[in-house]
C-alpha positions in Angstrom: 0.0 0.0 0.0 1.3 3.3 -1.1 1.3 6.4 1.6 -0.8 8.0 0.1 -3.6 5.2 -0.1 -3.0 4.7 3.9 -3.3 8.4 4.2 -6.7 8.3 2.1 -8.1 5.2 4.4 -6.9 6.9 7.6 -9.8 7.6 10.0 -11.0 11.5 10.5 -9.7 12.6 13.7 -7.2 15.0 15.1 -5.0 16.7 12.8 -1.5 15.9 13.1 -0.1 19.3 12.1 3.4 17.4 12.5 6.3 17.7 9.1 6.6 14.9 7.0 9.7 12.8 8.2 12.1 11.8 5.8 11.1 8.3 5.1 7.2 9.0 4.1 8.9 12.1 2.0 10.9 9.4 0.5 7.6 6.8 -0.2 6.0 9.7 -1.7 8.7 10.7 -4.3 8.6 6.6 -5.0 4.9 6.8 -5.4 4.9 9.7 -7.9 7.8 7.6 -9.9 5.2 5.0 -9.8 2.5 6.9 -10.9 4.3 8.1 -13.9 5.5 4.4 -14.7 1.5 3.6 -14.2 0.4 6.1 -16.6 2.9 5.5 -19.2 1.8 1.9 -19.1 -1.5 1.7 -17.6 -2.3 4.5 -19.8 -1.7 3.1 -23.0 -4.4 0.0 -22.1 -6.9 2.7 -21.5 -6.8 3.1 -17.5 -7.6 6.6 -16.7 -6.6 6.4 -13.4 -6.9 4.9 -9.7 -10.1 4.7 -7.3 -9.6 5.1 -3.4 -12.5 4.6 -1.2 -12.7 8.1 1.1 -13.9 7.4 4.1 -14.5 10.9 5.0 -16.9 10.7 2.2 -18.2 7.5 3.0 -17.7 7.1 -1.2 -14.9 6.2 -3.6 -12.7 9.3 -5.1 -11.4 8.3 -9.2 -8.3 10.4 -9.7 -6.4 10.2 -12.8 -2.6 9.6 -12.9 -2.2 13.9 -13.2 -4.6 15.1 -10.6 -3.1 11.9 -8.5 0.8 13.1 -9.1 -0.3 16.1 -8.3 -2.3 15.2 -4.8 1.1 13.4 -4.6 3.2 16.6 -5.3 1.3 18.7 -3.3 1.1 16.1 -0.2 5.3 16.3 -0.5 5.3 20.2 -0.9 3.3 21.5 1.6 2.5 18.3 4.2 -1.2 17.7 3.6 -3.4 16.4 0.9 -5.4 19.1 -1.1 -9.2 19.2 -0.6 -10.5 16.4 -2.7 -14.0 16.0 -4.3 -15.6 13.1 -6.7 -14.9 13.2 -9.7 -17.5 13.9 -12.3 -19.6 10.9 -13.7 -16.3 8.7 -13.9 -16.7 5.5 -16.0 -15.3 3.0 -13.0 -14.5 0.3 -15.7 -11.3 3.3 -16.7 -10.1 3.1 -13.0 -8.4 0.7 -11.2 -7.7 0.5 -7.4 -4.1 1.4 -6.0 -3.5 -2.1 -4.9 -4.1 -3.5 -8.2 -1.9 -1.1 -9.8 0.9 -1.4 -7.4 0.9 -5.3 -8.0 1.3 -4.5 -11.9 3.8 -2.2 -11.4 5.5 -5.1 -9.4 5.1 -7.6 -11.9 6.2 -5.5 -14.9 9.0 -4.5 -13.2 10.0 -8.2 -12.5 8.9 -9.4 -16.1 11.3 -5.9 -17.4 14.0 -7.9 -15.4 13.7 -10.8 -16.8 13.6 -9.9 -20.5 16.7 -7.2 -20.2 18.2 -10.9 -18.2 17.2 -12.5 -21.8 19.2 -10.2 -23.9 22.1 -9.9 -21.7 22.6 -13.2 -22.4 22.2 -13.1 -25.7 24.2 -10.2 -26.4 27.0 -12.4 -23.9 27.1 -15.3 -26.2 27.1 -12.7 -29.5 30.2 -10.7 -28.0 31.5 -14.7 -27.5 31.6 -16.5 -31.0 33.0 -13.2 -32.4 36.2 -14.0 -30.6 35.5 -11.4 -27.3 37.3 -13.0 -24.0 35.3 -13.1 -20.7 36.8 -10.0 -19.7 36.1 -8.0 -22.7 32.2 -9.4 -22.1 32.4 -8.4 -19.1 33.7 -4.8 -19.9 31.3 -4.2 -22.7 28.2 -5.1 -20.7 29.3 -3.2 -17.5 29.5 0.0 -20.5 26.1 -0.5 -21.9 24.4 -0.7 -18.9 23.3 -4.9 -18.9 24.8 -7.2 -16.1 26.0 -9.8 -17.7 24.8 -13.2 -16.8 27.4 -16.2 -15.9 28.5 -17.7 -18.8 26.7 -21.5 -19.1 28.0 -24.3 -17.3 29.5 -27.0 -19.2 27.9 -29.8 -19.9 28.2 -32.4 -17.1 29.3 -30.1 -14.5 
């Protein structure tokens, strides 16, 4: 769960009128990172945006990845979240709940792993039948920004 989706289910009460420490400053720049991942992504398969329930409101909120990166933005700036309403006849089929988009974001990370894994390797065994040593691998991938996987075991080992 993001900060700012706690900070959305939090119960009215008191207002804590204390600064942000450094850590939830910290989750928030993360989450507005993710948000701009999410609408980059997210966008492109026609999600508008995210739905959090308000429980001041006793009703869910749909914000879309702007006005949410910039309840984010304004949450880091000044310390509190801006005065929120609903939005205006939202379609909810365009939303999707910060949860859900958080476990995307996790998986798409780990599948972006796992295909830049895939061509490391492949670019390991090109650099290797042109004649490149281990080292030279090694050095070339380290440049461009890949980890280069260990080389294969041999067979029988």
């Amino acid at each position: 769960m993001g900060l700012y989706d706690a900070l959305m289910e939090e119960p009215v009460g008191p207002i804590d009128d204390a600064p942000l420490g450094e850590e939830e400053k910290e989750a928030l720049r993360q989450d507005l990172v993710d948000v701009q991942i999410l609408k980059d992504v997210l966008g492109g398969q026609d999600v508008k945006g995210t739905v959090f329930f308000c429980p001041d409101c006793d009703e869910d909120h749909y914000l879309t990845w702007d006005l949410l990166a910039g309840n984010l933005q304004e949450l880091l700036d000044a310390g509190e979240s801006p005065v929120h309403e609903p939005a205006f006849d939202p379609n909810p089929d365009e939303y999707v709940t910060w949860d859900y988009a958080r476990g995307f974001l996790d998986g798409y990370e780990v599948f972006e792993r796992e295909d830049t894994d895939e061509v490391a390797g492949k670019v390991r065994r090109e650099l290797q039948t042109k004649g490149l040593h281990a080292d030279q691998v090694k050095a070339f991938m380290i440049k461009v920004g890949l980890e280069a996987p260990p080389p294969p075991a041999p067979p029988g080992s």
